[in-house]
C-alpha positions in Angstrom: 120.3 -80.6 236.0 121.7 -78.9 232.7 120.1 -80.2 229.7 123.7 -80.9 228.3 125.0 -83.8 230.4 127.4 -83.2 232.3 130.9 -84.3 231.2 132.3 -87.4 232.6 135.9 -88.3 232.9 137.8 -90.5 230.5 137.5 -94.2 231.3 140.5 -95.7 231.2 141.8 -97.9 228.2 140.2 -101.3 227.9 143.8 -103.3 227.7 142.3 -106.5 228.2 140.2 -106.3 225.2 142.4 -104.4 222.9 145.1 -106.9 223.5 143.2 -109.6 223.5 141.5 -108.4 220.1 144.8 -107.8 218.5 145.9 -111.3 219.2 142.8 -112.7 217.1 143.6 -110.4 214.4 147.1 -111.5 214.2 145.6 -115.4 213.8 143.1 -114.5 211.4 145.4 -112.4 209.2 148.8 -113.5 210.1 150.2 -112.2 206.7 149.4 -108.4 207.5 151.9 -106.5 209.1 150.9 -103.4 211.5 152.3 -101.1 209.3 149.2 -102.0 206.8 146.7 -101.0 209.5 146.0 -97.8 210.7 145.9 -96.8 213.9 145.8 -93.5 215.6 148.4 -94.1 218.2 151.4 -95.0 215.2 149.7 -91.8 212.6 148.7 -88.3 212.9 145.7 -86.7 211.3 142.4 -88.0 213.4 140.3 -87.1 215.3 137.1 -88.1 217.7 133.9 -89.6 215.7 130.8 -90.8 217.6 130.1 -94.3 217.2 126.7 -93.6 216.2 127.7 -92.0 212.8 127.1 -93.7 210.6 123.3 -94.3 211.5 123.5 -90.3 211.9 124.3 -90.0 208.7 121.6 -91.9 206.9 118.7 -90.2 209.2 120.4 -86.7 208.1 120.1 -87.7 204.7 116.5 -88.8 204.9 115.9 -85.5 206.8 117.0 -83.6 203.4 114.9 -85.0 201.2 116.8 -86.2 198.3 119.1 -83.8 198.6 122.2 -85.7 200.5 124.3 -83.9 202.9 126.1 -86.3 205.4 129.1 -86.3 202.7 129.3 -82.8 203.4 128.6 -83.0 207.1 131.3 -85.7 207.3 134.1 -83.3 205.6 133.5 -80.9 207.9 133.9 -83.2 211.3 137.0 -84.3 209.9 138.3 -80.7 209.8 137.2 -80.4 213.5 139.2 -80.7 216.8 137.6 -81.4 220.4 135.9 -77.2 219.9 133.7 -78.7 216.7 134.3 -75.8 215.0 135.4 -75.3 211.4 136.9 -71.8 209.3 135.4 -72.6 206.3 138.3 -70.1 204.0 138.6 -73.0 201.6 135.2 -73.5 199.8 136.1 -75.2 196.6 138.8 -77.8 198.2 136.4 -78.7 200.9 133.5 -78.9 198.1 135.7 -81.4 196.1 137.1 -83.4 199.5 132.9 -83.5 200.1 132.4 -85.2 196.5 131.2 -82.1 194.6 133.2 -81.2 191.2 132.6 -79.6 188.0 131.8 -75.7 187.5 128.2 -76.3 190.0 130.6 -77.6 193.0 131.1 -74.7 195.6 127.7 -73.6 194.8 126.0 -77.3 195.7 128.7 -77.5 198.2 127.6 -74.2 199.7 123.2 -75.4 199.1 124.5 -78.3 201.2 126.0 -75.9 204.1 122.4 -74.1 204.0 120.6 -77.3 204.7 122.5 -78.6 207.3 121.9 -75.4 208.9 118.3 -75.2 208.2 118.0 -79.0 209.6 120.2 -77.5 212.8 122.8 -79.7 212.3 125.2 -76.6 212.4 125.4 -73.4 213.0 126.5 -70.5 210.4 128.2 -67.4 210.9 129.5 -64.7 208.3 132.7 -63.3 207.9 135.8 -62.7 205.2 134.4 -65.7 203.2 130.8 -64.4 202.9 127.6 -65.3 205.3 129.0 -68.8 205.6 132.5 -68.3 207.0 132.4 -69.8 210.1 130.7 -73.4 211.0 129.7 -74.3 214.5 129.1 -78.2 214.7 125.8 -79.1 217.1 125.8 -82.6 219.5 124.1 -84.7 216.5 122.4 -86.9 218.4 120.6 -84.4 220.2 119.4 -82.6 217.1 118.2 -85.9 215.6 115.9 -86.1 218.9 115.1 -82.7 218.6 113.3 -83.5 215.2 112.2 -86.4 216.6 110.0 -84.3 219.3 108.9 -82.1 216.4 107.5 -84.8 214.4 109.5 -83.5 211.3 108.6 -85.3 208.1 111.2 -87.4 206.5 112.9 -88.9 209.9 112.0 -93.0 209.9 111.0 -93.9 213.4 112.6 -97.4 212.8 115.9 -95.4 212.5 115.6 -93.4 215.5 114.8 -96.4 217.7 117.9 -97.9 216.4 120.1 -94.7 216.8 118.4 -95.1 220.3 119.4 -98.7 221.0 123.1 -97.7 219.9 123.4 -95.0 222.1 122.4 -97.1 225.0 124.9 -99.6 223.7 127.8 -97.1 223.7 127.4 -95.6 226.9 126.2 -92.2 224.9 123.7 -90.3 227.2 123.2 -87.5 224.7 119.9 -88.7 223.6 119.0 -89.6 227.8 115.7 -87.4 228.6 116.8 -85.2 231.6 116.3 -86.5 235.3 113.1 -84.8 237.0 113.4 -82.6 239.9 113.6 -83.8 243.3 110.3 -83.4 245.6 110.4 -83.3 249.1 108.7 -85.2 251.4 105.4 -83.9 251.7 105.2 -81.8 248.8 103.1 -82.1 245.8 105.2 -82.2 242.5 102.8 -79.8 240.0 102.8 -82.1 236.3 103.6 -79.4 233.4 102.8 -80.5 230.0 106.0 -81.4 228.1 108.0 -78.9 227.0 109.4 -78.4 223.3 113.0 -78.6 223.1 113.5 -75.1 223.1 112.0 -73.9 226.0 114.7 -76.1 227.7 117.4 -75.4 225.6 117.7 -71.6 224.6 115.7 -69.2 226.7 115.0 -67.1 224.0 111.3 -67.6 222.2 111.6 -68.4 218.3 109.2 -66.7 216.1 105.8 -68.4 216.1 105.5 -68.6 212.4 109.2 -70.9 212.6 109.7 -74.6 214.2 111.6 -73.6 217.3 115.2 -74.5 216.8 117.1 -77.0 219.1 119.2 -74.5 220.8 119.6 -71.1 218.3 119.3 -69.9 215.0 121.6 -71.6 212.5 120.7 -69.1 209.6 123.7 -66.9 208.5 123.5 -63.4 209.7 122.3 -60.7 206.6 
């Protein structure tokens, strides 16, 4: 089985609830009109968020070590389609839309990229903009287990079980350890130790003196 789960189909809408939930928000707030709610299928300019977030969030900000990034992490989902990949052409709008002004702003905005690459998060490429011109957005959950498995310093266990509860919740299987191989009857299933994540993810051996990444290296190109 892939270590990336395989991709189910859409389930269909949940009209029961949906209906059933906007009739209790018309009797709790009969005074607002629809037009003062938004809602994706009435406005354009959305797009596809995991539910899991905002918990994501805080355990990426933990990660860096008083350096907060999930603002700028956040910015760049929101530029995203369904590819989770971002041109980054426009550093000092996207540095301001993250939070970061003044004359220091791209160039925290830009320390911000580096660490979100360095905690695998994303993925860096250079181009017309400079060694960060290109952003490739990883599966966050699976990157938060990643560090998990590594034992990196900073991530809070109680958060991680809690990102883990939600995921179950949701119906999110990114975080769902992979199913073991089938034995046949009669044979004797050998027990490896436990391999790190990227022996199963990339087959290509990071440098011993490095933490192997979750899946490649995320550092721009020189």
């Amino acid at each position: 089985m892939n270590v990336f789960n395989a991709i189910r189909p859409p389930r269909p809408p949940r009209k029961k609830i949906a209906k059933r939930q906007q009739e209790l928000r018309a009797r709790l707030w009969p005074e607002i009109g629809p037009e003062w709610v938004w809602s994706r299928h009435a406005f354009d300019g959305f797009t596809t968020v995991p539910k899991g977030m905002p918990l994501i969030m805080s355990i990426m900000d933990d990660l860096a070590k008083g350096q907060p990034v999930s603002s700028t992490y956040f910015d760049l989902w929101c530029r995203t389609f369904d590819e989770s990949f971002v041109t980054l052409s426009k550093p000092r709008e996207m540095a301001f839309h993250a939070g970061f002004d003044g004359q220091r702003a791209e160039r925290t905005w830009k320390a911000r990229l580096q660490i979100l690459a360095d905690l695998q998060f994303i993925s860096l490429k250079e181009g017309p903009s400079g060694p960060a011109s290109y952003a490739l957005l990883l599966n966050p959950y699976k990157v938060i287990k990643w560090h998990y498995e590594m034992k990196r310093p900073g991530l809070r266990h109680d958060k991680y079980h809690a990102l883990l509860e939600r995921a179950i919740e949701i119906g999110d299987e990114s975080m769902t350890p992979p199913e073991p191989p089938s034995v046949a009857v009669g044979q004797v299933a050998a027990v490896a130790p436990v391999a790190s994540v990227q022996a199963v993810v990339s087959p290509v051996a990071a440098p011993q003196e490095e933490t192997p990444s979750p899946a490649f290296s995320t550092t721009p190109e020189n």
